[in-house]
LUMLOMI-258355 format. One record per atom (N, C-alpha, C): residue in one letter; x, y, z. Coordinates in pm, whole numbers, plus 50000, padded with zeros to 5 digits. Layout:
BEGIN
aXYZ;...
***
This chain:
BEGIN
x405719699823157;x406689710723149;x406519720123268;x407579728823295;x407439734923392;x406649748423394;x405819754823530;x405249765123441;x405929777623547;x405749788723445;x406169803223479;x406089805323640;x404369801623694;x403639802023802;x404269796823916;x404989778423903;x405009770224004;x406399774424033;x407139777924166;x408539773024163;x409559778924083;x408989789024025;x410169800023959;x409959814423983;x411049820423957;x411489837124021;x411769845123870;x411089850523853;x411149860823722;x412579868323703;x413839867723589;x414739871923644;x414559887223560;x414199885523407;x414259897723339;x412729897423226;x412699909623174;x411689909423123;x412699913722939;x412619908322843;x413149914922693;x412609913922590;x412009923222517;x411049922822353;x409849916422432;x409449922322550;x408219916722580;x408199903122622;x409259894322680;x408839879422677;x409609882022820;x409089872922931;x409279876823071;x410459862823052;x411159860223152;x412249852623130;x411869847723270;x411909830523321;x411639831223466;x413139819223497;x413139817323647;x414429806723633;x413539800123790;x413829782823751;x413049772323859;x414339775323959;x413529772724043;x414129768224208;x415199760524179;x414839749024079;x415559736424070;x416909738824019;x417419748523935;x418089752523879;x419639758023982;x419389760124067;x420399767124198;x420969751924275;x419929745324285;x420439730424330;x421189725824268;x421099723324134;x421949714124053;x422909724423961;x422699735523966;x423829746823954;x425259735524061;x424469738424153;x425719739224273;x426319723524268;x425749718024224;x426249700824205;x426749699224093;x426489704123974;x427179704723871;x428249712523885;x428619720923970;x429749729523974;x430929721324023;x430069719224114;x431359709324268;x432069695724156;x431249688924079;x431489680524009;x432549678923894;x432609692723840;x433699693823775;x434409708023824;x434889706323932;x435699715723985;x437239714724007;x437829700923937;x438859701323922;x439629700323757;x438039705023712;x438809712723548;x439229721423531;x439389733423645;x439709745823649;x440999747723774;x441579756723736;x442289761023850;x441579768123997;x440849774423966;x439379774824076;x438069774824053;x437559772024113;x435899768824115;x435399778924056;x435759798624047;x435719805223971;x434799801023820;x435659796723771;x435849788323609;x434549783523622;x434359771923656;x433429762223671;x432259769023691;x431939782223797;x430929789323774;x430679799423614;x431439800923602;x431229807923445;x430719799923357;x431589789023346;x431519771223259;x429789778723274;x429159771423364;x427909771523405;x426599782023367;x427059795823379;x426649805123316;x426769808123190;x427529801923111;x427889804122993;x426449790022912;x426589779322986;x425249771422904;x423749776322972;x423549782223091;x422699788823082;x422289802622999;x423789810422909;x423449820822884;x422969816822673;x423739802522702;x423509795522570;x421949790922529;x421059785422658;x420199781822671;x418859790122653;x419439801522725;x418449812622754;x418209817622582;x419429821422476;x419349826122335;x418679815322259;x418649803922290;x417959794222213;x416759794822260;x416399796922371;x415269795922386;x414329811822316;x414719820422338;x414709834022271;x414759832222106;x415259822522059;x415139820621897;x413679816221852;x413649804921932;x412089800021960;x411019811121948;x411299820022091;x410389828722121;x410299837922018;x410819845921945;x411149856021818;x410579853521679;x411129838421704;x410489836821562;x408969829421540;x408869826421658;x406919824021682;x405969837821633;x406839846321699;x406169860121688;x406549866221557;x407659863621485;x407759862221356;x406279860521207;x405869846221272;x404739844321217;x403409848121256;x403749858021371;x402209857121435;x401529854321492;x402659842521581;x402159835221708;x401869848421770;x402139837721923;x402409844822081;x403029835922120;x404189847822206;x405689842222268;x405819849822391;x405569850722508;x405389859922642;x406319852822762;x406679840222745;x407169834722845;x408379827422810;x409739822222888;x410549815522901;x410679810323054;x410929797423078;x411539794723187;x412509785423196;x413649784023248;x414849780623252;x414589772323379;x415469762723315;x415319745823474;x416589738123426;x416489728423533;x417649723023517;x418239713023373;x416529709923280;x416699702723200;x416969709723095;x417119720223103;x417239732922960;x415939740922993;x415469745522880;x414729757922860;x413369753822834;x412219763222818;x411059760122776;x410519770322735;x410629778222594;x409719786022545;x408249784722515;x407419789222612;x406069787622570;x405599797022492;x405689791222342;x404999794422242;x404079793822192;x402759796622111;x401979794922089;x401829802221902;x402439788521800;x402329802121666;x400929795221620;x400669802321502;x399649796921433;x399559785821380;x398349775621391;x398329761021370;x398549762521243;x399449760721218;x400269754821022;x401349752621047;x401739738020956;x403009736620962;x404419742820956;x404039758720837;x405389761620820;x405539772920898;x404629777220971;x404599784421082;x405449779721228;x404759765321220;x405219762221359;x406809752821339;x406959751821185;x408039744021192;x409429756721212;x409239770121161;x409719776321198;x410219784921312;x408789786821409;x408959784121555;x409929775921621;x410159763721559;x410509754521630;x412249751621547;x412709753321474;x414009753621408;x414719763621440;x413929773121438;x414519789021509;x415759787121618;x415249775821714;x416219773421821;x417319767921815;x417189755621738;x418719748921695;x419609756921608;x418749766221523;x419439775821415;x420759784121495;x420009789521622;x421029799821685;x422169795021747;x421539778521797;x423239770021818;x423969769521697;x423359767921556;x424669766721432;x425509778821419;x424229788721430;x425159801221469;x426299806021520;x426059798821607;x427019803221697;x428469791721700;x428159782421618;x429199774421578;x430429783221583;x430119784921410;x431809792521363;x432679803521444;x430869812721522;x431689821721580;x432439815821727;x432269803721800;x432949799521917;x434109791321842;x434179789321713;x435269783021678;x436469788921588;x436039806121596;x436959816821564;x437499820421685;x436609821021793;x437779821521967;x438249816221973;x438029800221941;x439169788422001;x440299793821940;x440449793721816;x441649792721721;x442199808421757;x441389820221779;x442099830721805;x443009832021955;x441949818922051;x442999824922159;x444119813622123;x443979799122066;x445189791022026;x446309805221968;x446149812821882;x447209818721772;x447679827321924;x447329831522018;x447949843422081;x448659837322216;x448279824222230;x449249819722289;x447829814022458;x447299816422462;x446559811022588;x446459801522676;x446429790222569;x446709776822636;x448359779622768;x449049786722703;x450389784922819;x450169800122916;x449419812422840;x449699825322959;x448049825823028;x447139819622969;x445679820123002;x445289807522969;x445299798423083;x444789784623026;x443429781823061;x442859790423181;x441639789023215;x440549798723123;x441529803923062;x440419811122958;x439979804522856;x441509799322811;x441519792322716;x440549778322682;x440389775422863;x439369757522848;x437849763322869;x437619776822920;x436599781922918;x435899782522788;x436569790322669;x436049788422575;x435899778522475;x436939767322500;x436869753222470;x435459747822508;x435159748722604;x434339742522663;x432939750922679;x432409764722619;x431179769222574;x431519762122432;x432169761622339;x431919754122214;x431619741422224;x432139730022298;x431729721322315;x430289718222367;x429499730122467;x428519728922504;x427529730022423;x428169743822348;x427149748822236;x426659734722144;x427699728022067;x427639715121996;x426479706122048;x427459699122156;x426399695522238;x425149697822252;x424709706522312;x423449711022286;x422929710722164;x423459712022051;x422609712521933;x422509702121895;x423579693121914;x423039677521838;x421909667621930;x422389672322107;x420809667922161;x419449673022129;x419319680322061;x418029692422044;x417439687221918;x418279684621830;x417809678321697;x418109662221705;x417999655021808;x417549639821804;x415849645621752;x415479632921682;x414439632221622;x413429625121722;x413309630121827;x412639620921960;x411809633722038;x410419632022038;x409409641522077;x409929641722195;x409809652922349;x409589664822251;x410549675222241;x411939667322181;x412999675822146;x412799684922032;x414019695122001;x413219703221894;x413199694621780;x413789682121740;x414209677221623;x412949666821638;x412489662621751;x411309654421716;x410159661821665;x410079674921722;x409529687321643;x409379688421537;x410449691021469;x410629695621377;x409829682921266;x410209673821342;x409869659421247;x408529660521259;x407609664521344;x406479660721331;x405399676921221;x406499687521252;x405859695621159;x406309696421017;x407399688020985;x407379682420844;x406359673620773;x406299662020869;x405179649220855;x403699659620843;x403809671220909;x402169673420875;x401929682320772;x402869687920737;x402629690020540;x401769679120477;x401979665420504;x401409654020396;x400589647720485;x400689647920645;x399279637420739;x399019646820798;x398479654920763;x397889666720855;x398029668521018;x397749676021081;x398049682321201;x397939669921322;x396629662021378;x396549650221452;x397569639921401;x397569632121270;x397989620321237;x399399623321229;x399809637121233;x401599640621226;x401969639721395;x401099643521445;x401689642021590;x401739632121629;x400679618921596;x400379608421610;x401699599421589;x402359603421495;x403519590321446;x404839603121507;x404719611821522;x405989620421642;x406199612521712;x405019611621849;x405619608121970;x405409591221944;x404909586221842;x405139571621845;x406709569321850;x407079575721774;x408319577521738;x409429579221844;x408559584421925;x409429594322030;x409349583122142;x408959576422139;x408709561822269;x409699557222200;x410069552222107;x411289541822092;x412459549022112;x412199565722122;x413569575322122;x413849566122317;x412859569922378;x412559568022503;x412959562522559;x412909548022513;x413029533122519;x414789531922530;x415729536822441;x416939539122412;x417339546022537;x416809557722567;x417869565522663;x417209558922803;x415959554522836;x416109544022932;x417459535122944;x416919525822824;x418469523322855;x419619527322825;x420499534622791;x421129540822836;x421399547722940;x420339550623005;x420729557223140;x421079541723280;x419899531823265;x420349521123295;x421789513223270;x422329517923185;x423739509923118;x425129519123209;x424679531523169;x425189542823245;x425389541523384;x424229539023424;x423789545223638;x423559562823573;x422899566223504;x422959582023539;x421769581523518;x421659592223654;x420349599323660;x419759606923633;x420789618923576;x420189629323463;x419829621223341;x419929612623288;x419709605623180;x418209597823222;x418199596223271;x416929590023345;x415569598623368;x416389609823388;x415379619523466;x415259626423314;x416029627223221;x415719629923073;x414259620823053;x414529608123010;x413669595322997;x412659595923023;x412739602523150;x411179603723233;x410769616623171;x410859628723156;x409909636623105;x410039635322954;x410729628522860;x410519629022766;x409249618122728;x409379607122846;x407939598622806;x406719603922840;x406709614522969;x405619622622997;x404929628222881;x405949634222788;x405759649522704;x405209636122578;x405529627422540;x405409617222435;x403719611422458;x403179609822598;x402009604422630;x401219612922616;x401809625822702;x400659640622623;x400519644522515;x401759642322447;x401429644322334;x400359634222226;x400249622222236;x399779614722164;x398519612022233;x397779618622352;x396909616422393;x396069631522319;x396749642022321;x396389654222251;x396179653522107;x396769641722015;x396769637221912;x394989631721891;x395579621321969;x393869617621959;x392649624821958;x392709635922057;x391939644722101;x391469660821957;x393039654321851;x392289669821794;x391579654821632;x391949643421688;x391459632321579;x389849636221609;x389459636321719;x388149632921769;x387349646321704;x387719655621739;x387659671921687;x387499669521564;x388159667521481;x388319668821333;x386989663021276;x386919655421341;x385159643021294;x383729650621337;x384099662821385;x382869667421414;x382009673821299;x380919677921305;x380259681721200;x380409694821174;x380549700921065;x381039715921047;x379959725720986;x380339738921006;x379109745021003;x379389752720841;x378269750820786;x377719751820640;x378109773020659;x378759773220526;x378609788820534;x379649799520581;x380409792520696;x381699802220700;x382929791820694;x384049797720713;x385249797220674;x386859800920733;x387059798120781;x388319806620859;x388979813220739;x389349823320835;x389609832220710;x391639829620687;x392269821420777;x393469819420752;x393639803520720;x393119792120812;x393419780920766;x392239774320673;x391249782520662;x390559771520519;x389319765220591;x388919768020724;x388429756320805;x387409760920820;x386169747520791;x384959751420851;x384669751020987;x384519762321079;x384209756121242;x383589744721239;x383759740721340;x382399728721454;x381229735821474;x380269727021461;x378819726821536;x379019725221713;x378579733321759;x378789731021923;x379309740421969;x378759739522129;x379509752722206;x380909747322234;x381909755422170;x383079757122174;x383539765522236;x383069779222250;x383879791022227;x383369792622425;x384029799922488;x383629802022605;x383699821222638;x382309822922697;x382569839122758;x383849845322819;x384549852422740;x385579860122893;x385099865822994;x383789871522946;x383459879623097;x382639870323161;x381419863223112;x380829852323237;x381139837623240;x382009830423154;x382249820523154;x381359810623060;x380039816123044;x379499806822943;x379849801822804;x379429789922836;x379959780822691;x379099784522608;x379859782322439;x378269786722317;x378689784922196;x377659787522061;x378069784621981;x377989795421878;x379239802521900;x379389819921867;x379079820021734;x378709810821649;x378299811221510;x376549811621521;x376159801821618;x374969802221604;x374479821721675;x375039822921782;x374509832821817;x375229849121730;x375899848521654;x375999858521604;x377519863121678;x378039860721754;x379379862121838;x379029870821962;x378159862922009;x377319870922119;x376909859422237;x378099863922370;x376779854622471;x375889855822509;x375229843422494;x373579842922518;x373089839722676;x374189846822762;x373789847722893;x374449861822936;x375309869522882;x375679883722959;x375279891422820;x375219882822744;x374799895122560;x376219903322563;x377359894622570;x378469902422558;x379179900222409;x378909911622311;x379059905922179;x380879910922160;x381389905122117;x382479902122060;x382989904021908;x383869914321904;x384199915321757;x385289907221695;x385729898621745;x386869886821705;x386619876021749;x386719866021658;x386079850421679;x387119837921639;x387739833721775;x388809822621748;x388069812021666;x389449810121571;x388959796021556;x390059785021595;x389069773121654;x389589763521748;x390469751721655;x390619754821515;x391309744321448;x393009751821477;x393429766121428;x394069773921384;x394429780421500;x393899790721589;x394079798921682;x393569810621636;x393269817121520;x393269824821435;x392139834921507;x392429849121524;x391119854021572;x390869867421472;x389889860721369;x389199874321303;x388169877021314;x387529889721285;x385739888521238;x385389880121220;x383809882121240;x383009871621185;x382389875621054;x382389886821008;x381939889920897;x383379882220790;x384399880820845;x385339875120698;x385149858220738;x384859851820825;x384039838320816;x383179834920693;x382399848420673;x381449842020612;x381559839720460;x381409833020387;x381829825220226;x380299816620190;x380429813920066;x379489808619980;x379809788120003;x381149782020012;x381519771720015;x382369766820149;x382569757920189;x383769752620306;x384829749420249;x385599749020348;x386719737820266;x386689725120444;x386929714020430;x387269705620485;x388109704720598;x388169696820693;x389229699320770;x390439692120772;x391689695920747;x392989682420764;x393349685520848;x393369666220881;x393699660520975;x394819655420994;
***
């Protein structure tokens, strides 16, 4: 995915979440414009056309961001590219947390259904199509985008929001690894399809879809594995997360902010044992969750799901 850092220009900052837009985005602005520039009476049009699914893109992605923070995530960033949007979110590891994070976005395209399909019909009743026709295909054509966009978003193919969504349903019943695990399995045969299709086609936005959706499908199922491996570790007798149920790991996990040392903030009391920089909040690495360590502590564990 793209990040805030590489290759993008910060355009606004709103509710705290910085908004950035890629380089890449001005290129294929301008090729997508030229391309359908004889749907309009001037090129005018065609630039609005354009701004209007970026301004579509940008609120979906903002649904994302809102309702992460809803539950308690963290939501600080958006960046806008040529493939759509990317809210980097971060909510709390539970399913109905993050499945809500993640529905949030397609929600604001349904939204916005009825209300782009009370313009159509209002500018049909006043006559547009014959005294305003470029208005008239203007708003034809944000409804159509809007649509659009929402029924690509909810394909059930990682890591769209609908392959999302699928995989934070599945982890209600296979817990957090083994739900991601059968996502992006899932999401390779999505893969496999718009390969070909883009092959059947000749298109290269379809292609260039293909390709980061198999990227995002390999990371993902390689990250799968990785919280499988985690989960098998041995857990420490005595505390408890105080939101998901979880007994930490044995091992230096936790790392210093101020000197960098690795440790095992349970064994030492939440204190590094190279700057003695003690710490009154203690992540935990299943959840994200950062409380005391005094509400860690309990008489029993509970287990970890996987």
């Amino acid at each position: 995915m793209p990040s805030a850092r590489q290759g993008s220009i910060r355009l606004f900052r709103f509710a705290g979440i910085d908004v950035f837009l890629h380089w890449s985005w001005f290129l294929v602005a301008a090729i997508e414009i030229q391309m359908r520039k004889g749907s309009y009476s001037s090129v005018t049009w065609n630039v609005f056309e354009y701004l209007a699914l970026f301004l579509i893109v940008t609120i979906h992605e903002f649904g994302h961001a809102l309702a992460c923070r809803q539950v308690g995530g963290i939501a600080n960033q958006i960046v806008l590219w040529p493939l759509g949007g990317v809210a980097y979110v971060d909510p709390p590891q539970r399913p109905g947390a993050t499945l809500w994070s993640i529905a949030a976005g397609p929600l604001v395209n349904v939204v916005l259904i009825p209300v782009l399909f009370v313009a159509v019909m209002v500018g049909r009743s006043l006559g547009w199509p014959d005294t305003m026709p470029n208005l008239y295909q203007l708003v034809r054509a944000i409804s159509y985008i809007n649509l659009g966009l929402l029924i690509f978003n909810i394909l059930p193919i990682y890591p769209l929001d609908g392959g999302q969504i699928l995989r934070s349903l599945l982890w209600f019943v296979l817990g957090r690894a083994h739900s991601l695990i059968v996502a992006t399995v899932f999401g390779l045969f999505g893969v496999v399809a718009f390969i070909a299709l883009a092959v059947w086609k000749q298109d290269l936005w379809l292609g260039a879809i293909a390709l980061f959706m198999l990227m995002s499908c390999w990371g993902g199922l390689k990250h799968a594995l990785v919280l499988l491996r985690f989960a098998k570790l041995p857990r420490r007798d005595g505390f408890v997360c105080p939101t998901c149920k979880t007994a930490p790991p044995i091992g230096e996990f936790w790392r210093c902010g101020k000197c960098g040392q690795q440790f095992d903030t349970f064994q030492t009391g939440a204190a590094c044992p190279n700057c003695r920089t003690q710490f009154t909040q203690t992540k935990c690495q299943d959840c994200g969750a950062l409380r005391p360590m005094h509400d860690w502590m309990v008489a029993s564990v509970v287990p970890a799901n996987v």
